[in-house]
C-alpha positions in Angstrom: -35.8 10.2 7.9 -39.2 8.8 7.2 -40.1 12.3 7.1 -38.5 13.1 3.9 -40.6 12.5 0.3 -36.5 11.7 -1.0 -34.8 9.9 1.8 -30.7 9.7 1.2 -31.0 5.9 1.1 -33.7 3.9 0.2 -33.4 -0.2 1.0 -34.9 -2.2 -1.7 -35.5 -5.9 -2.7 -33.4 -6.3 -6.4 -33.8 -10.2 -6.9 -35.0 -13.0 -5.0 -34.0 -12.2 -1.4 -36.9 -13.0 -0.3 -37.4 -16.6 -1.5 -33.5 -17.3 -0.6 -34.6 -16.8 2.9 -37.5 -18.6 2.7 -35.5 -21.6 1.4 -33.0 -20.9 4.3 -35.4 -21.7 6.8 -36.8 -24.5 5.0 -33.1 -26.1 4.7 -32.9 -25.9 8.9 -29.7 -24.4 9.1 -30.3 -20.7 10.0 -26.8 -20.2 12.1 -23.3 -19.4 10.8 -21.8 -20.8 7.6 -25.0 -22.4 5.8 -25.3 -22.8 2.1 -25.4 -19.3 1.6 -22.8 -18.3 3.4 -20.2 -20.7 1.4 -22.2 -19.2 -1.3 -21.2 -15.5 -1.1 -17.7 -16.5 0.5 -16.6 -18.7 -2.8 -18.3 -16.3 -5.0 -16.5 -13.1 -3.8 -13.1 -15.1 -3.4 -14.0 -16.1 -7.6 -15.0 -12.7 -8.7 -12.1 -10.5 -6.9 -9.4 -13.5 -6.5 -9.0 -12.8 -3.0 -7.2 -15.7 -1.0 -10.4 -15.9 1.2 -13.4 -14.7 2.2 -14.9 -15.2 5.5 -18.1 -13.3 6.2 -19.0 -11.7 9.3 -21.4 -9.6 11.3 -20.5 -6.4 10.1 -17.6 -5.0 8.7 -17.0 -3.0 12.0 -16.4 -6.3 13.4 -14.1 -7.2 10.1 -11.9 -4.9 11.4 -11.7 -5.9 14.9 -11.2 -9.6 13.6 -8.3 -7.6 11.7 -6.7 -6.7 15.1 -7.1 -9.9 16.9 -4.7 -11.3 14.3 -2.4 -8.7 14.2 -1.9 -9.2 18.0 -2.4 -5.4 18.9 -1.8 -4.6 22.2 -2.1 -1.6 24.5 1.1 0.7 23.9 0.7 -0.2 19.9 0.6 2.3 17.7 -2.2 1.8 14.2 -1.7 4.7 11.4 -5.6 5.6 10.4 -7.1 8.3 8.6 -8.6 11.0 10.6 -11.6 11.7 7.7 -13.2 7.8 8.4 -15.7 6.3 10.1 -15.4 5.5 13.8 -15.0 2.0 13.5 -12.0 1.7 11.4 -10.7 3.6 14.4 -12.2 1.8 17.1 -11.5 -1.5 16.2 -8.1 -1.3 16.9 -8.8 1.1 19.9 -10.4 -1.9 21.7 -7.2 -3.7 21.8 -5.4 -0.5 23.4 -3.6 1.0 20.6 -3.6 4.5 20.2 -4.3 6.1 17.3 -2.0 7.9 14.9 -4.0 10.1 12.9 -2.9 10.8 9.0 -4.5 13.9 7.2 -5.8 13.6 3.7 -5.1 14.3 0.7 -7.5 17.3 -0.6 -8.5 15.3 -4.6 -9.8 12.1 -3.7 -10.2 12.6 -0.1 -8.3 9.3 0.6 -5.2 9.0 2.9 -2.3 11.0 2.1 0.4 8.3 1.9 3.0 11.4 1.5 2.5 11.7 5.5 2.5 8.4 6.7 6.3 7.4 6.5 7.2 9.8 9.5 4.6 9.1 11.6 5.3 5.4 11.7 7.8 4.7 14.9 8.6 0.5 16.4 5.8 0.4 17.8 3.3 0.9 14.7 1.1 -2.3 14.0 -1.0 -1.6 10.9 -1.3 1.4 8.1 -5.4 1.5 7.7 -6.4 2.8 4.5 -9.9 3.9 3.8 -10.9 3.7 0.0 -13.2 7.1 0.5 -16.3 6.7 -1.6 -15.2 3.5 -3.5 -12.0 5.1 -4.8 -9.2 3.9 -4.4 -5.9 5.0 -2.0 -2.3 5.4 -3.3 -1.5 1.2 -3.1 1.4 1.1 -4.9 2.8 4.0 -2.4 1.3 2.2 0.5 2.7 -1.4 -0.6 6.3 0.0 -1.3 6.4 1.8 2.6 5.1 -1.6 4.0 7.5 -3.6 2.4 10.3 -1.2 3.8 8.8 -1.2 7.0 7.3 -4.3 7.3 3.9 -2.7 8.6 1.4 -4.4 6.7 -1.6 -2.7 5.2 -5.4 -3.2 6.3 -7.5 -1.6 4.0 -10.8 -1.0 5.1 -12.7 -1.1 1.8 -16.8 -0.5 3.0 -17.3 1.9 0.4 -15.3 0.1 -2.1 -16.4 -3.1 -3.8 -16.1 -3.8 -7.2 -13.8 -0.8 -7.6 -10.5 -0.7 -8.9 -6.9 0.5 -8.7 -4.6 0.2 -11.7 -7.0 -2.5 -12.8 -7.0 -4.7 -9.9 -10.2 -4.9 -7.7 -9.9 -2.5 -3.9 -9.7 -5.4 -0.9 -7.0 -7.2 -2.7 -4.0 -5.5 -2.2 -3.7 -5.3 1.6 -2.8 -8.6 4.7 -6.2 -8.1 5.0 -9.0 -6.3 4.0 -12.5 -6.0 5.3 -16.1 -4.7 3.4 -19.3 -3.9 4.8 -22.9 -4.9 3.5 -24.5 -2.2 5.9 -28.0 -1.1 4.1 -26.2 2.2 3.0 -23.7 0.2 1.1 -24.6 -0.5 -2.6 -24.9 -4.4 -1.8 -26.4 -5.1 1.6 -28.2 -7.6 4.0 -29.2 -4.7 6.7 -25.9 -5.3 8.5 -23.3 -7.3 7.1 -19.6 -7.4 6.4 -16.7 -9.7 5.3 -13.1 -10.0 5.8 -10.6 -10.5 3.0 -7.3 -12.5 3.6 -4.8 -12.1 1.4 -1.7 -13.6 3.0 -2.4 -17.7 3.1 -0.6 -17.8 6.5 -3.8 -15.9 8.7 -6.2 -18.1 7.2 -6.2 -21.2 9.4 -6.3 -18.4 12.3 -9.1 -15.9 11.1 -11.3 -18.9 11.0 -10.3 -19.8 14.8 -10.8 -15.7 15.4 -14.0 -16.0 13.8 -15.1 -19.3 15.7 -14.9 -18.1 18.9 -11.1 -18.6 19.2 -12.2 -22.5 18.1 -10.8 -24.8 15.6 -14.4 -25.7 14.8 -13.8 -25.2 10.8 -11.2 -27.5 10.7 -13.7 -30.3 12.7 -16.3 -29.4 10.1 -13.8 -30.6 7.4 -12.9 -33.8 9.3 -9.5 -32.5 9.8 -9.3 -33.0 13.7 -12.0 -35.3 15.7 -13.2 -32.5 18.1 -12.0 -29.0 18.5 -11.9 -26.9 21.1 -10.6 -23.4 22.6 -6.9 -22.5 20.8 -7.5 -19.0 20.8 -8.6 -15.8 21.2 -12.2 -15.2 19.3 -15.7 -14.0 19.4 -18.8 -14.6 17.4 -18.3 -13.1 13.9 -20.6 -15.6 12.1 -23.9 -14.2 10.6 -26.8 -15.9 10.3 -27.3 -18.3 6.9 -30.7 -15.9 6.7 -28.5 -12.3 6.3 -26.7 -14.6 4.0 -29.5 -15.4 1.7 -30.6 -11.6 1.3 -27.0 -10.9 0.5 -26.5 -13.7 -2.1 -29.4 -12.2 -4.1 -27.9 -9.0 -4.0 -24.5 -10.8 -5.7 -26.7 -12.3 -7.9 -28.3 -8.8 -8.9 -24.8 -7.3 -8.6 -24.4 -6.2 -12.3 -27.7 -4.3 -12.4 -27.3 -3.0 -9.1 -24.1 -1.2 -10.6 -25.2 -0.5 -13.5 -28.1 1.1 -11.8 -26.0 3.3 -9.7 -23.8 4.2 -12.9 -26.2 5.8 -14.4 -27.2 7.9 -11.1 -24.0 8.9 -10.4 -23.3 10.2 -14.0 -27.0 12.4 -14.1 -25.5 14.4 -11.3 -21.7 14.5 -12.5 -23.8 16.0 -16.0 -26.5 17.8 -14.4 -24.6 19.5 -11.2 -21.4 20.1 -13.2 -22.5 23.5 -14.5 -23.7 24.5 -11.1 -21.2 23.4 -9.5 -18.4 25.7 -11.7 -20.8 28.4 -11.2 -20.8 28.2 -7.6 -17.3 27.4 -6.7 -18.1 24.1 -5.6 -16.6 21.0 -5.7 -17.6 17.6 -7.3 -16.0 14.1 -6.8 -12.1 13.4 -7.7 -12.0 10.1 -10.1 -7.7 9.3 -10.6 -7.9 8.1 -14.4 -6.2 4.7 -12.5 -9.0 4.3 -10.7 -12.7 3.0 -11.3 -14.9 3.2 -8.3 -18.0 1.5 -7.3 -20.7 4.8 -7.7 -21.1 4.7 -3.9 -21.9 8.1 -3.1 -21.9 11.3 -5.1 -21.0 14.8 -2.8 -20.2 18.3 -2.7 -17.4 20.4 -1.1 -19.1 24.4 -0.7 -17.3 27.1 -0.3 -18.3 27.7 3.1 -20.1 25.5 6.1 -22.6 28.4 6.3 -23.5 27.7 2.9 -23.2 23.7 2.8 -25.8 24.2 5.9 -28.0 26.3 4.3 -28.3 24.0 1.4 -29.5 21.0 3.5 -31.9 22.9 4.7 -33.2 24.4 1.3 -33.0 20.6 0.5 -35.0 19.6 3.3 -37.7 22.2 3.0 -38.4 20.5 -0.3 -38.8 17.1 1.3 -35.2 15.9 0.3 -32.6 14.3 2.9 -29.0 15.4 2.2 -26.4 14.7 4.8 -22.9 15.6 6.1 -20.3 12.9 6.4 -17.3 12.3 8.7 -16.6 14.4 11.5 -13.0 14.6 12.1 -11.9 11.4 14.3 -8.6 13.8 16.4 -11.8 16.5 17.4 -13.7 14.0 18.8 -14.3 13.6 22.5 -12.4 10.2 22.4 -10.2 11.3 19.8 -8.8 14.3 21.7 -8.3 11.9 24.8 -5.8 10.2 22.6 -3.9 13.0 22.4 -5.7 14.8 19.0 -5.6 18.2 18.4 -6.9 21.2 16.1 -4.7 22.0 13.3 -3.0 17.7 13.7 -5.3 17.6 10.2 -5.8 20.7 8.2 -7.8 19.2 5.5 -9.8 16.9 7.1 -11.1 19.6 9.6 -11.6 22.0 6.5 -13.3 19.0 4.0 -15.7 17.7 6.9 -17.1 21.1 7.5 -18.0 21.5 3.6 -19.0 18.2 2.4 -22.3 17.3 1.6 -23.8 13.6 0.2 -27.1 13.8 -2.0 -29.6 10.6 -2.1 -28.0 7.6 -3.7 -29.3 4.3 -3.2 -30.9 1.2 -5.5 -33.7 2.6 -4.7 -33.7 6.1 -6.1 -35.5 6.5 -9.1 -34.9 8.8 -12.1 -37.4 10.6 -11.6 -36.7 11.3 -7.9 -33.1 12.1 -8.7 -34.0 15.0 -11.7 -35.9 16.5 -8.0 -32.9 16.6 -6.2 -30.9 18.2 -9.4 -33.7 20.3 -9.8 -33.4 21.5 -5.9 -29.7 21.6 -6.1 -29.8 23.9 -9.2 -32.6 26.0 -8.0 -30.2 27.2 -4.5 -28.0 30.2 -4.5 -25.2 30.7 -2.9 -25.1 33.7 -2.5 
């Protein structure tokens, strides 16, 4: 990537990250659960009203904290998007239950809740819902099947914060919900992540899950005189350091929006005519939805053509990548029993979508390039 004069994402100091971890060291406590830590978890619980916030290591491991407390087991079914990253596959994978893979819808790329209800059987344990790009899934569809079923609803919301669904903030709606502060995501600490409860009974046992399977938070608070092992756990805590890089990237969160606003709307305004011209396809936005301005794409006509664009791209020093491959093709996925043609859409989207460079740290300038580029390809 380092190669590339416009890189697709571009890491970049916004407030005082540096000095935050500066005073972290000086404070001693560089381990789990420092000041900034109970910083970002009470802001975050504050600003979305989630029940609680527990930050971890990554959000991959959000989601695997999200399967510990569901008690999956091997012979468990988990209903998951087939367009996703693998994690919010493999998370569940890891405690043995196979994947049921659910097709997408074709607009917002999100999970088509009109397919779930038949695929779910006794032995499902969790509907995962992936808000694609920041935007959110059909909850009110998703919330009325689990309260008939009584499957609950994890949404895995890395792309998502700050965005909304019929005016209520993504990661608040599901038992649990996890995020993901990876550097790609539009607030980051390098690697990062948090999970959301929203159901006051896990609480007390995420914290044990995220303790090492250890009632260590309750000790902290004085409300045992030692703890010890209760429970199943691993080490989910990141350092007080990632922390401090994070919180001034909360702190910053406004401009760092505002920032990507404006980015995302250029190439909505600049592409749009291009894009009608060409046949392709720009980003979905449900008028009951805001979204985050995580990442701007394009669906082309044809793979042939979305592959000779990236190269086009790249031959003027621009990085513009693919996204998901479809998680039923796989060489793990189709030892779980997927199969071509199990998702139409998501074999036909993944072979035609294309991301363009959006970060904090892409500059106007930079960005009127990669329209520039963009406009200047044919496909014909």
């Amino acid at each position: 990537m380092s190669g590339y004069r416009i890189p697709f994402n571009k890491p970049t100091l916004v407030g005082s990250e540096l000095g935050y971890i500066t005073e972290a060291v000086e404070r001693g406590h560089l381990s789990g659960d420092g000041l900034f830590t109970k910083k970002c978890c009470a802001y975050l619980e504050q600003r979305l009203g989630a029940g609680k916030v527990l930050l971890t290591t990554s959000g991959t491991h959000a989601l695997e904290m999200c399967a510990l407390l569901l008690g999956v087991e091997p012979g468990d079914e988990v209903i998951v998007p087939s367009f996703a990253f693998v994690t919010t596959v493999n998370a569940f994978v890891l405690r043995g239950a196979r994947p049921v893979f659910v097709d997408i819808r074709c607009d917002t790329l999100n999970l088509d809740e009109t397919r779930i209800r038949e695929r779910i059987t006794a032995r499902t344990k969790a509907i995962v819902a992936l808000h694609y790009a920041g935007v959110g899934c059909e909850m009110s569809d998703l919330l009325d099947l689990s309260g008939e079923t009584g499957v609950p609803v994890v949404e895995d919301n890395a792309h998502g914060l700050f965005g909304t669904y019929r005016g209520r903030f993504l990661g608040t709606f599901g038992t649990f919900a996890t995020q993901s502060f990876h550097e790609t995501k539009n607030l980051n600490c390098g690697e990062g992540g948090a999970l959301l409860i929203n159901d006051p009974r896990w609480i007390e046992r995420a914290e044990i899950v995220r303790e090492k399977g250890t009632d260590r938070a309750k000790f902290f608070r004085g409300e045992t005189d030692k703890y010890s092992w209760v429970d199943l756990g691993s080490s989910y805590l990141p350092s007080d350091i990632l922390a401090a890089f994070l919180w001034a990237q909360l702190e910053s969160h406004e401009a760092i929006q505002s920032h990507r606003a404006n980015l995302w709307r250029r190439y909505q305004e600049g592409l749009g005519g291009w894009a009608r011209s060409n046949a392709v396809g720009l980003p979905v936005i449900p008028e009951h939805c805001s979204h985050p301005h995580h990442m701007f794409y394009l669906i082309l006509p044809t793979s042939e053509m979305r592959g000779r664009l990236i190269e086009h791209l790249g031959r003027l020093g621009i990085l513009a990548v693919f996204h998901y491959l479809p998680l039923h093709l796989s060489e793990m996925g189709r030892r779980l029993g997927g199969r071509p043609g199990d998702c139409p859409v998501t074999e036909d989207i993944a072979d035609r979508l294309l991301r363009l460079p959006l970060s904090n740290g892409l500059t106007e300038a930079e960005q009127d390039e990669v329209i520039a580029a963009v406009r200047g390809f044919s496909g014909a």
